[in-house]
Each structure stands twice: as C-alpha cells, then as structure tokens.
N, C-alpha and C positions, 0 to 999 in steps of 0.2 A: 444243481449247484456244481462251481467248478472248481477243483482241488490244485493249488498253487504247488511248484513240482518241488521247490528249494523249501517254503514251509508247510507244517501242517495245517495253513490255512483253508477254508474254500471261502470260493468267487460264487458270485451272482451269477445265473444263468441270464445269456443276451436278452432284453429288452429293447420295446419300441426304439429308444431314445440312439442307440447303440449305431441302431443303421443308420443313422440321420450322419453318421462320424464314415460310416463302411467306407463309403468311399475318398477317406483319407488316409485312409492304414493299406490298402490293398498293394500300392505301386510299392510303398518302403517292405512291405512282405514279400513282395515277389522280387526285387531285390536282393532280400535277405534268403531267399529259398536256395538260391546256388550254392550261399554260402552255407547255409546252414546242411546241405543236405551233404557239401565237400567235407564238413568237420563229422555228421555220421560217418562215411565211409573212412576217412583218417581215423579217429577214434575205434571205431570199430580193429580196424587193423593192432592200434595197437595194442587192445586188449590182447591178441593172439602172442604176441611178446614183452607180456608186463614184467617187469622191476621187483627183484625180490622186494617184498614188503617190510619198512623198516620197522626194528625192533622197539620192545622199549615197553613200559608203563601207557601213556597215551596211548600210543597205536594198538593196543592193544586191546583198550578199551573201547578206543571207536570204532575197532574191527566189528567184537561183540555187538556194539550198537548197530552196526550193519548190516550183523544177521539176523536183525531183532530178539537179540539172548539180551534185554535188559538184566534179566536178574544176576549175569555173572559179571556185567558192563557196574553195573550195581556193587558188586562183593569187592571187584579187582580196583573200583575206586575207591571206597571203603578200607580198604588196604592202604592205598598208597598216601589215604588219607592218613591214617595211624603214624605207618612208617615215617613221613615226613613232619609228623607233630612231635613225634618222640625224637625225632634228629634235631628240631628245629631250623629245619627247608623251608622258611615261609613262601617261595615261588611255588616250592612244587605240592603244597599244603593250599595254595592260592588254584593251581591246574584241577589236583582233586576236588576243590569243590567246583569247580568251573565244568569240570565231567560228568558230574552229579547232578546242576542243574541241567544242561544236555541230555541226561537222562531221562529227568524228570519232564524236560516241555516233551521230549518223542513219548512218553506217557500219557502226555496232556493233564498233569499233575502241577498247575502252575502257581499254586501258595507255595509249593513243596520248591519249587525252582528257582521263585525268588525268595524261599528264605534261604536257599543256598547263595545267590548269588547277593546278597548283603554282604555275610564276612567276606566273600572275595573281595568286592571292591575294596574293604579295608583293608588286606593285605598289598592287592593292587596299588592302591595309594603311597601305605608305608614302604613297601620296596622300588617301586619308582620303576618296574619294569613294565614297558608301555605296551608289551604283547598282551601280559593278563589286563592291561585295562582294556583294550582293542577286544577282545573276546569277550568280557564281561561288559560292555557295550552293546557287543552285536547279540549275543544270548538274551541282554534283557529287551532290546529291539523287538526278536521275536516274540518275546513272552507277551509285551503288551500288544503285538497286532494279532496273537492267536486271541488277547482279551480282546480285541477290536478300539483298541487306544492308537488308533491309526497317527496322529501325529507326533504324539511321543517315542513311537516305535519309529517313524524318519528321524526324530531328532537324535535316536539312539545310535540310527544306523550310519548319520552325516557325523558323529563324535570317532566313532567307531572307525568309516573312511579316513577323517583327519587324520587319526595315528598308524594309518596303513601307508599312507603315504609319504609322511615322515619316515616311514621304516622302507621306501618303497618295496614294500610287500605287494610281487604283481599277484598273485593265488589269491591273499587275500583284499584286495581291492577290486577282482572280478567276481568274488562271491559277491563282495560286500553291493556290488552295482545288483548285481541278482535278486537281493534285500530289498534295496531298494527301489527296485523296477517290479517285485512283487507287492508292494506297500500302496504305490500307485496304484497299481491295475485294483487293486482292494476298492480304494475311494473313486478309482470310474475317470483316473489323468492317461489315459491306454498310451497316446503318443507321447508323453515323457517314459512312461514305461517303456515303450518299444525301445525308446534311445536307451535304455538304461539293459536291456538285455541285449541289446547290439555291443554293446562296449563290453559286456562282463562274456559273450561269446569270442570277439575279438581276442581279449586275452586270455580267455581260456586255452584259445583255438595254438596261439602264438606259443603257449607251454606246454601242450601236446598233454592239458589236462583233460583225458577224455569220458574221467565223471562227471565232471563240471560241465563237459562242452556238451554231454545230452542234456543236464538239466538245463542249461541257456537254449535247444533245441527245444526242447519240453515246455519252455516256456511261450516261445515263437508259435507252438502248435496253438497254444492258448487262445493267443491274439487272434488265429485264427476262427476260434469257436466263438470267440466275441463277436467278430464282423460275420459272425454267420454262415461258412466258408467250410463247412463239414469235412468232404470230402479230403481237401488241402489237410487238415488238420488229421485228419484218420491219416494220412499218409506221414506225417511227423511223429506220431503218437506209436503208430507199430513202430515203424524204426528206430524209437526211445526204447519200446519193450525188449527188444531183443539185445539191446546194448545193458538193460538192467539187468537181462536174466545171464547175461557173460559175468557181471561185475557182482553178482550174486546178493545186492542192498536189496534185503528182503522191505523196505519202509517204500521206498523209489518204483519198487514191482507195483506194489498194493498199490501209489498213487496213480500210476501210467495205468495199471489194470480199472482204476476208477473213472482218467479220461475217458480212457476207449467207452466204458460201460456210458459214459454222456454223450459222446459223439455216436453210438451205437444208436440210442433211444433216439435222439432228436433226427437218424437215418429212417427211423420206424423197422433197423435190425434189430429186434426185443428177444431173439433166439440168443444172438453173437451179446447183446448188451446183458441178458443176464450173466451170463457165463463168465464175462469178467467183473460182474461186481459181484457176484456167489464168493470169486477168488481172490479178490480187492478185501472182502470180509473176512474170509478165513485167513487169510497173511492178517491184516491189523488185530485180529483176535489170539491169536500166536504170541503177539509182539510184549504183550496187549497195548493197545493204545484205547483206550473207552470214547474219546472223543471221535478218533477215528474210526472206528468201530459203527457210531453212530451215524457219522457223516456217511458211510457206505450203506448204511439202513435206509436214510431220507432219502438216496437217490435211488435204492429199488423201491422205493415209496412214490417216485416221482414214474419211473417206467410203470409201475402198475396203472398210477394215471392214468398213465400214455394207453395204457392196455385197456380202460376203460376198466377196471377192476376198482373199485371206489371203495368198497369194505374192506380188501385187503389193502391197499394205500392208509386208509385210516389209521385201521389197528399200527399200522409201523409207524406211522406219523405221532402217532397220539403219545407212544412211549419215548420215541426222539424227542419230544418236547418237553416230557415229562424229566426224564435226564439230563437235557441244555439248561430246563432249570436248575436242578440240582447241583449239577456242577460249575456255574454260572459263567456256559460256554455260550457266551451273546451271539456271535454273529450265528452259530447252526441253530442258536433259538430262533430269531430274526426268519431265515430259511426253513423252518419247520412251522413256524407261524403261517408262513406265506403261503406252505403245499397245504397247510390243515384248511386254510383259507380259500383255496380254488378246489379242494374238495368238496368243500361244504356248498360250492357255489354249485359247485355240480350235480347236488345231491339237491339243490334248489331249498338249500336252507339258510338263505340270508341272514338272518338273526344270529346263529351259531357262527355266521361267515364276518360278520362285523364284529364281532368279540375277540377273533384273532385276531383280524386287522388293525384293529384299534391298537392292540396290545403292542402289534408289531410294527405300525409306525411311531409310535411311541417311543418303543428300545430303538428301532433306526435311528432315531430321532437324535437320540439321547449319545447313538455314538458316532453320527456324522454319516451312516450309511444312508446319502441322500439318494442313490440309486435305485436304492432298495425301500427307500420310504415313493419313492417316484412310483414306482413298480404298484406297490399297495393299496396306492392313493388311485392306479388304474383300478384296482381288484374295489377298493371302497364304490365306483362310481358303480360298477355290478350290480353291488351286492344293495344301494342303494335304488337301482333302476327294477330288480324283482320285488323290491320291498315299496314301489309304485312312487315312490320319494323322487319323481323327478328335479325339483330345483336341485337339493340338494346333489344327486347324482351330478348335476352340470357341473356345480360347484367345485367337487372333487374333480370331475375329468380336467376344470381349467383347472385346480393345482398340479396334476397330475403333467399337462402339456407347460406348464410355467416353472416349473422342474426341471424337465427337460430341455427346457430353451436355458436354461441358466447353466446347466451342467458343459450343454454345448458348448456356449460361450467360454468358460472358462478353462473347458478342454482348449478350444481355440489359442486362449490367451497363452494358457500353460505351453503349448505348442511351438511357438514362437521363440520361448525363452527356458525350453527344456532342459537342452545340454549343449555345449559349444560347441561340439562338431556337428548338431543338426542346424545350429544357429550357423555356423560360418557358409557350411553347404547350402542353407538357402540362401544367405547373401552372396556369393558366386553367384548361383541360379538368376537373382535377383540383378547383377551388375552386369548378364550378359543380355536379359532383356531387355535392361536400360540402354546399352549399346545399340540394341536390334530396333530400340526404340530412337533413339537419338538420327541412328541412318536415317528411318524412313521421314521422321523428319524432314531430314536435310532433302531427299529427293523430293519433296512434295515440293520445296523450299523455290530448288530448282528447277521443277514442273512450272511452277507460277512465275520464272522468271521467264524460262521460255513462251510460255502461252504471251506472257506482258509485251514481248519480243515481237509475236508472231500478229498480235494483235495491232503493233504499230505499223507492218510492214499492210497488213490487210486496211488499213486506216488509211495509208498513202493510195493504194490503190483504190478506194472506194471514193475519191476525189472525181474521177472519173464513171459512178455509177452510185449516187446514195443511197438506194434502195437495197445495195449490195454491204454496203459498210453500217447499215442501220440494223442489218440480220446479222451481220459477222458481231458487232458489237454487243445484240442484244445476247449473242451465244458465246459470246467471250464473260460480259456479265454471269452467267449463269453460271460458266465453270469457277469466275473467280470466289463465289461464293460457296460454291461446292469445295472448293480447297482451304476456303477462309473456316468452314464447317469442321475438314478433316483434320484442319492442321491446329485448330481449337482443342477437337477431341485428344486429338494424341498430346498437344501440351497436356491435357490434363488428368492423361494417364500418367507423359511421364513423373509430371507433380508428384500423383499418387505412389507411385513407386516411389520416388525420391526419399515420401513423407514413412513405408514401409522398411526402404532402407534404414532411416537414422531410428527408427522405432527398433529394429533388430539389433543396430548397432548399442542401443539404449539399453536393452535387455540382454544383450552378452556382458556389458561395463553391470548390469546390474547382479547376472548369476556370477560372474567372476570372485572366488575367491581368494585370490593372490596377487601382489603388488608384482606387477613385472618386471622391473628393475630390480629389488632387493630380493623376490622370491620369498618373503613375506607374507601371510595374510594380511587383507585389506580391513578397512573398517565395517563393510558388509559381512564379512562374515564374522567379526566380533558380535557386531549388534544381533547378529540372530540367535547368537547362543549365550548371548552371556546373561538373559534370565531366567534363561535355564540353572546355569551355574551357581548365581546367589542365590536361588530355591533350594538348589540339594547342599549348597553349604549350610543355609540355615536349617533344612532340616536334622542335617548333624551337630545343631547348636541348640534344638529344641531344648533337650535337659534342664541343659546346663543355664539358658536363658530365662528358664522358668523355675530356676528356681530347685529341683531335682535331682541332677548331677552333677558331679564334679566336670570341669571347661574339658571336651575333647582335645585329644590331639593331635596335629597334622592334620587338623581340618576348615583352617580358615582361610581366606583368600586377601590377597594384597592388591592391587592394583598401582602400576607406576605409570606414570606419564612423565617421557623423557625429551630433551631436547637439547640437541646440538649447540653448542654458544658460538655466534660469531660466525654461523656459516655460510652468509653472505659474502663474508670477508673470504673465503677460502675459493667460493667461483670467482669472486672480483679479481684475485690473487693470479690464481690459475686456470680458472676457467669450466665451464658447466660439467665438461667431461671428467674434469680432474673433483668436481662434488659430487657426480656419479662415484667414482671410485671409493669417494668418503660412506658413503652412505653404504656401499653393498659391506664394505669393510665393517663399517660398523653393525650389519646386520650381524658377521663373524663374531664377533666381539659380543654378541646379545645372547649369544648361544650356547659360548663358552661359559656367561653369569648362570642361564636361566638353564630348566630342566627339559627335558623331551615332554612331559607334559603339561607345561605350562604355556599359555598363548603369547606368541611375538606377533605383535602387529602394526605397520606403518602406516600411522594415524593419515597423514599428510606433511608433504614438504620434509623439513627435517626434524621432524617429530614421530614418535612412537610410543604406541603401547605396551607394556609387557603386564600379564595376568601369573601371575604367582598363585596355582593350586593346591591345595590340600598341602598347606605350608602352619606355622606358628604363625602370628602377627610376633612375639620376639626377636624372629630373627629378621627380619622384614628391615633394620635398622642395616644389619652386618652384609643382607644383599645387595643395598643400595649403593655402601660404603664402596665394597666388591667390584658394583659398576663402573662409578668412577673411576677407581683406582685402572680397571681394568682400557675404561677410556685413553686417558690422560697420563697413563706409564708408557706408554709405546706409540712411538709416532708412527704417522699412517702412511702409505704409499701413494703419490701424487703424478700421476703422469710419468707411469713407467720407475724412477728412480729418483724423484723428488719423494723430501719427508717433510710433515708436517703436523705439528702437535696440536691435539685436538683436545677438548673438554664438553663434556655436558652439565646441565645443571637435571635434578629431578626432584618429582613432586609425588607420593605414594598416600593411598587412604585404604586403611585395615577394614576388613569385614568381618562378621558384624562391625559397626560401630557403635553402637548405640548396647549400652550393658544392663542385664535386665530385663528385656525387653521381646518379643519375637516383632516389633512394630519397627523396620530398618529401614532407611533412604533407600531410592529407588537406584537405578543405573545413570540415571540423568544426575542426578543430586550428587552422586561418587564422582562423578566423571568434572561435574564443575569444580566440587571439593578439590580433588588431584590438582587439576588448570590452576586454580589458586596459589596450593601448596609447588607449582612449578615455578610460578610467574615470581612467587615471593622468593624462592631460590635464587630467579636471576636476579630480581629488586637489591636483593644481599649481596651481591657481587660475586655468582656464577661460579660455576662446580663449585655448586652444594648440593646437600640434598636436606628437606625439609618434609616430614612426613606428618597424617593424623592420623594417631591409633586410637582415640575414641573420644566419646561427646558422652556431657554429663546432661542429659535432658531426652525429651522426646524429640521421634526424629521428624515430627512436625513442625517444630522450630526450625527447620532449616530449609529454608525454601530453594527452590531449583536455581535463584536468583541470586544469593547469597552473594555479597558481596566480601572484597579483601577487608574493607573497614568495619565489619560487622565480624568478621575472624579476630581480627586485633579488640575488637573488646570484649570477644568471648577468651581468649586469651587472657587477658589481664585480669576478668573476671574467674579466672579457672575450670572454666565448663566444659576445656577442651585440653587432652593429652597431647602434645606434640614432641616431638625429636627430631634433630638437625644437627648438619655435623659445623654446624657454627660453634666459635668459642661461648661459654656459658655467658660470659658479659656482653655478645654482641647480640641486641637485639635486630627482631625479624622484619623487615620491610615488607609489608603487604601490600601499599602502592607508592608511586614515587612522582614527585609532579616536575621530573626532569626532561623536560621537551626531547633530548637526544637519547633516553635512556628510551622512552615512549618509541622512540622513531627508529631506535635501533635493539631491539628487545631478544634478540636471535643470540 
C-alpha cells in the first residue's frame, strides 16, 4: 500500500491496469522533475533561515500537532475552547473545535472528529466568517476519504476551494489542489491528479512555502511509484526525508519513512525497507495514531511476502484485519483483505483465499474502490484456477480485464477535461499540429500541380513517340493516385484533429466555473453543487419537519431568480459594450445584497441566480426588497460618463417548502417555481419582487411542468403562501396574452 503525503490515507499498490496508462504520465513527470527537484533545493535553503514562528493559540496548537504531542495539541485546545465560551468568542470557540477535530482525524478517531466538526459548522454559519467554513469543509473532506467516501470528500474539498478563492487565499488554495489531487489518485483519475499537484506545487513553490512545496514533491514521488518508475521515486522520497527531519513534523517523517519502506520492498532492499517501516512504526506509535500504526504493520506484512515468510505475514495480517474491522477503517480493510488473500494463495489454500476476496470485493465495491475490486477479481481467477473451477476462473479474469479497460477509458476521458491549463496546453499542442498539418497539405497540393504541369508538357512531347507518352502517362496515373491516397489521409487526419479540437474546447466550456465577463460562477457549477446544498439544509430541518423540534435557525435557503428589465433597450440605446458595463455593474451591486457565503451566479444573458444560505425564509422578503432598492437607487455607468437608470424585477422560492414533510421538490421543480415567481413580477409591471414561501400539500402535486395558471388557482385556492412588494389590492399576473409584453419580456 501507498500512504498519500497531505493525508493519512493509503493508496493501492500499482496494478496490471496501471502500466496500460505508464506511458501517459512519464513525459508530464519528467517535466515536472526540474521543477520539482529546483523547489527541494529552494525549500531546503530556506529552512536554514526560517521566520520566527508566529504566536498565538492556533499556532500553537498545530505546532504540538507537529510534533505529534496530541495530548498537549488536545489540553491547549481544550483551553481555548473554555476560554472563548465563557468570553462569548463564538469565531474563536468555532477555531477550537475545528482544532480538536484536526486532532482527532491525525488520531484516526473519526466519530470523535466529526462530532467536533457539527458545532463548527453552526457557529460557522451563524457568524458568517467564511475561513471557519473553508476549514470545516476541508477537515470534513478529509474525514470522509480517510472513511473511503471518495466523492463526498471532492465535493467537500470543491466547497472548501470556492471560499479560498473568494478570499483569494493562495496557501490555502495550493493545499486545497493537494486534497484534491490526492482524492483522485485514491479512485485511480492519476492525470487529473498530476494537474492538481502541479498547481498546488506552483503555488507553493511561488510563496517560498517550503512544507508545502515537499509535500507537492512527496506527492509527484507517488506518481512515480504508480507508473512503476522505483528508482525516480526513491530519489524524490529521500530528498522529502531530509527536508521533514529539518522541519521536525514528526506525522510527514513516519509517512516519507513509510514510502521509502514500499519503494525499498518492490527494489527487493528488504535490509534498507525494513529499517524505515520499524521507524514509520515507532513515530506513528508515539503520536499515537492506531490506524496509522496499523497501516505500517500491513506493509511489513506485505515485505515479509516479499521475503517469502508467509507465517510471519499472516500473523500481522490477521490482526490488521481484525482492527480495520473494529474501527471501521475500510479502505486498510479492503488492503489487508487483499494481502490475507495472496497469502493464502500462496500457502495453496484457495478456499481460505476466496473468503477474503469475496469479502473484499464486496467493501471495494460498496465504496467505489474499482481499482481495487479490479485487482481481486485478478486474485479471484487464482484462487478459482487451484480450485480446478476453470470456467469460472475465465469468467473472473474477463471482469478482471473489462475493469481495466473501463477505468482506462475514463482515465482517458478524465484527461482531456482535467484542469484548464492542461486542457489549454494541449490545445496549443493540438493547433500547432494542425498547422504542420494544413502545410503539408498544401505542398502535396502543389506537388500534384506540378506533376499535372509536367505531365502536359511530357504529353506534347509524346506526339512525336506514343509508346513514350503511354509510359510517361501510365506513371503519371500512378503518382496521381498515390497523392489522391495521401492527400485523402491527411484530410482525414486533419478532420480528426479538428473533431479533438472542438471536443477539448467543449470540455474546458464544460470544467469552467465562472462567467467571464461578470466573474461570476456559471450555471455548471451551481448545478453540481446545489443537491448537495438542499440535502444538508434538509437535514438540518429533520426535527423540526418531523414533527420533533422546534424550526432551526439560520438554516434554510432561499433561492432568487433575478432579471434585468428592459435590457435590450439599454444595448439598443448605447450599445453592446455599454450592457457589458451593466451587467459587470450589476454583478457589484449583487455583492453588496448578498453574503460571501452565499452563491451568485449568471444564469444567462441578463439573468442571474443568487443562493441565500443558512438564512431565515423571514427575511428572504427584506432581501429582496434590499435588491431592488439597491438596483434602481443609483444609476449605472454607461460608456465612460453616461448614466442610466436600471431596474430589475425578481422571483424567490423558500426551502423547504413544503411544511411537515421531509418529502421536498426537487431542484428542477424550485428552479421553474422561481421562473414563474419572475415572469409574474414582470406580467405585474416590473421591479417587483414576487416570492413562494411554502405550499400547503404534497410536493408531488407539483410537477416539474407547473404551470403560471395552475399557481393562480392554487393561489385563490390558498395552498400556497406568497409575498410581493405589490399593493395589497393589486392582483398578481401569472400570464398575459399581450403579444408586445410576450415579445418584449426583458
């Protein structure tokens, strides 16, 4: 197994499927080796002149954490926990326990860390400071990919980015890429990962952060050990050691002491490989960490393998397994499954050998470890083929290769549309072949003109001898079809490029998550997160909606859908450049209403989203109102020194809706609801706002389809709570059959 450097995760040892990739990662490594081996040397240096260490509570406590002293990392949070609950500090009461769970995952204690990190996020929330959400993001990211909850742990870790960047926090936006580039390498995506610790060593490298920039080293050595590449990797691996044993992170020694001890075994140095997992063991037993601890046991369980020692392998296997269960540390079960499994195979006991396996494609199974269900499914056809079960062994080996070819593939895909500066870099790549393809082209082009040329002149001349112009003809024939052949092929390379091109350009417009102009997020990246969002609102509405508690607070979410009135009119006026201006203006203005953590996103054209989190639906009326005013009070800037007075009208739907109930419309069904509650704003005659704070029924009645005249008679009917900043006498227009209102609805 292979221990991830930024978490206390491990990696799969390389498998078959691995090399099928080797020689896609090799050029982007050797690449990366300059750089990487220029930011040892720079870090290295400037450990020999470090920065007095700043003071303080925190620092203090990660210090402790550093030298693996949990238990004073422990007391001194403990403390500030106190102090800051009897002051009534709810930030620095939010920090303490955010310390505490930190504590707790370097323990591998991770009930204990996420029932720390619950109150955070509510203090998080209540205080509105987006660094404690940003950390209690990236902490629970970890917690669930130490559980093997690999995609909840990205989704934790892209939440956790978005407010790093808002803050533009570079430190922490090259960790957070390090997160994230180790989450991948987890589920077997290697070159999205590569791009993702390329970027988090770039900035590291750029703030002369030289912890950081060996664990973005540490990581690079990894890739190496994946594509099989020892050697390369043993020379990244020492040169981390020696930068951990300067910076004194007793946690960082034990893990780089752990590489070496796997890069040692898979050399057949079993002298040099024990010696640093003996010493991998006694630092994580210091610290204590148990899960780590154990992780360093299965892989002197994997060198004795190696050593041919099968009894001793066992016995350490059998107990690692016995404890993955206990503590329901999945993935080193998964991996202690695997070794108990080619032991037994080794010991030519199949039957003992199919009971791990089974076990252990199953938990793979169960948590998306297809790499490692792939890997099992080899060991199943073994353990099959001594047990004389040939079909069935077949059977397994093809899932075992149909695995592999799938993981391939989607590495492939993943590849393409990783990160936008590998996506831009290969279309460059891609637009200079096209050129080198477009010349040769053209000289074929001109080859066949001249031959056509030369063929006429031989034609004249063959008047005077047939037999001479029947040979030059029939060898002019020949060439032109030999051109006709090459100049086929190359169209139809360039096709294929062309067709790669707009696919790259398709998948950069698809990872993109910010509107270029407004610097906004786009509607991709709303829609990937936002059923996330109404899952963890409702489960903070569990209670209360069942009947149990009294209604939370600051925990519901609003939704607006806002749009410009008349904005046509404002390019017709002055021109496309002069509704740029509008629009980024009004991005200003959305920022001023709305919170740092809440989402602004521009839906399209001049329309936008805005997501109100961990808000009241109450006041959801007073923000809307806000908007407007905040629109429509001050004219906007128009081509330099022209003004011009702007309005929106807006359409909001409160979440939950539906009271009562845990059963809520989906995101589709909100999102038409809102379009409705807009459309009818402008029907009413524009800056207004028209809101739905909740529906008297089930939220199956309301279909994704819903119509404006199906709202007006749940209205009149009273099934549905609404508020708008119309006079109380003027009723709401849901549709309007005025052909210029239809035609001019903006």
């Amino acid at each position: 197994m292979i221990r991830c450097r930024i978490c206390p995760g491990t990696h799969p040892r390389p498998m078959c499927y691995v090399r099928t990739i080797a020689g896609l990662l090799p050029c982007a490594l050797m690449l990366l080796r300059g750089l990487s081996l220029a930011c040892v040397l720079c870090t290295g240096a400037a450990l020999a002149d470090e920065p007095v260490p700043e003071t303080g509570p925190i620092p203090t406590i990660e210090a402790a954490r550093r030298e693996g002293d949990l238990a004073k990392a422990d007391q001194l949070a403990n403390t500030l926990l106190d102090v800051s609950r009897a002051g009534g500090a709810r930030e620095d009461e939010g920090r303490a326990l955010l310390e505490l769970a930190a504590n707790a995952r370097d323990r591998n204690d991770y009930p204990a860390a996420l029932g720390y990190l619950e109150p955070a996020f509510s203090i998080a929330a209540a205080t509105g400071e987006p660094r404690l959400q940003a950390r209690a993001h990236t902490l629970l990211g970890q917690v669930y990919r130490f559980q093997a909850r690999y995609q909840a742990a990205l989704d934790e870790a892209y939440r956790a980015m978005e407010i790093y960047l808002e803050l533009r926090d570079q430190g922490a936006i090259g960790d957070t890429y390090s997160n994230i580039g180790t989450t991948l390498e987890r589920v077997g995506q290697y070159e999205p990962a590569l791009n993702a610790h390329l970027q988090a060593l770039e900035i590291h490298s750029a703030l002369d952060d030289s912890e950081a920039a060996a664990s973005d080293i540490y990581n690079l050595g990894h890739l190496y050990v994946v594509i099989g590449d020892y050697p390369s990797a043993l020379g990244y691996f020492q040169d981390v050691l020696q930068l951990d044993l300067a910076s004194g992170d007793v946690g960082n020694i034990a893990y780089t002491n752990n590489k070496l001890g796997v890069v040692f075994t898979a050399m057949g140095d079993y002298k040099q490989a024990r010696e640093h997992l003996d010493e991998a063991l006694r630092l994580f037993q210091s610290i204590p960490a148990p899960r780590d601890v154990d992780w360093s046991r299965s892989l002197l369980a994997e060198l004795a393998l190696a050593q041919g020692n099968l009894d001793t392998a066992a016995g350490i296997i059998d107990g690692v397994i016995q404890r993955s269960r206990a503590g329901q540390f999945n993935s080193l079960l998964i991996d202690g499954l695997e070794t108990a499994g080619e032991i037994a195979l080794r010991r030519g006991e199949p039957d003992l050998a199919q009971a791990y396996i089974d076990e252990g494609i199953e938990r793979a199974r169960d948590v998306g470890q297809r790499h490692d269900q792939s890997h099992l499914e080899k060991l199943r056809a073994e353990a099959y083929r001594q047990q004389g079960a040939w079909q069935s062994a077949y059977a397994a080996l093809q899932r075992h290769v149909a695995m592999e070819t799938n993981i391939l593939g989607e590495n492939r895909v993943a590849a393409m549309g990783s990160a936008q500066s590998q996506a831009e870099f290969l279309r460059r790549g891609q637009q200079i072949e096209l050129l080198q393809n477009r010349q040769q082209l053209q000289e074929a082009q001109l080859e066949k003109a001249r031959l056509n040329r030369r063929g006429w002149v031989l034609a004249a001349c063959a008047t005077f001898a047939l037999l001479g112009l029947l040979l030059l003809r029939y060898l002019q024939w020949r060439l032109n079809r030999r051109l006709r052949t090459e100049v086929a092929a190359r169209t139809e390379e360039l096709s294929r490029k062309n067709r790669e091109l707009e696919e790259a350009y398709q998948r950069m417009e698809l990872i993109s998550l910010t509107d270029n102009l407004t610097g906004l997020y786009n509607r991709h990246f709303l829609e990937s997160l936002i059923d996330g969002e109404l899952e963890h609102c409702l489960r903070q509405h569990a209670g209360w909606l069942s009947g149990k508690t009294a209604r939370p607070e600051q925990a519901d979410l609003v939704a607006f859908l806002i749009d410009i009135d008349h904005f046509k009119r404002v390019n017709d006026r002055h021109g496309h450049s002069a509704g740029d201006d509008v629009l980024i203006q009004f991005r200003e203005r959305l920022e001023q209403v709305f919170r740092h953590s809440d989402f602004l996103v521009r839906w399209g054209g001049e329309e936008f989203v805005a997501i109100a989190r961990f808000t009241d639906h109450a006041g959801a009326r007073h923000l809307a109102q806000r908007l407007m005013s905040a629109i429509r009070d001050t004219p906007f800037r128009v081509n330099g020194d022209g003004l011009e007075t702007v309005t929106c009208s807006v359409g909001y739907v409160c979440y939950p809706l539906v009271r009562g109930t845990l059963q809520q419309p989906d995101w589709q069904t909100i999102i038409r609801l809102g379009d409705l509650c807009l459309y009818a704003a402008k029907y009413s005659g524009r800056d207004t706002w028209i809101g739905l704070e909740s529906f008297n029924g089930p939220a199956r009645d309301i279909p994704v389809s819903v119509s404006g005249h199906t709202l007006a008679q749940w209205t009149r009917a009273g099934r549905m709570q609404l508020a708008s900043s119309l006079p109380p006498e003027t009723e709401i227009r849901w549709e309007t059959e005025d052909r210029e209102a239809l035609a001019d609805v903006g």
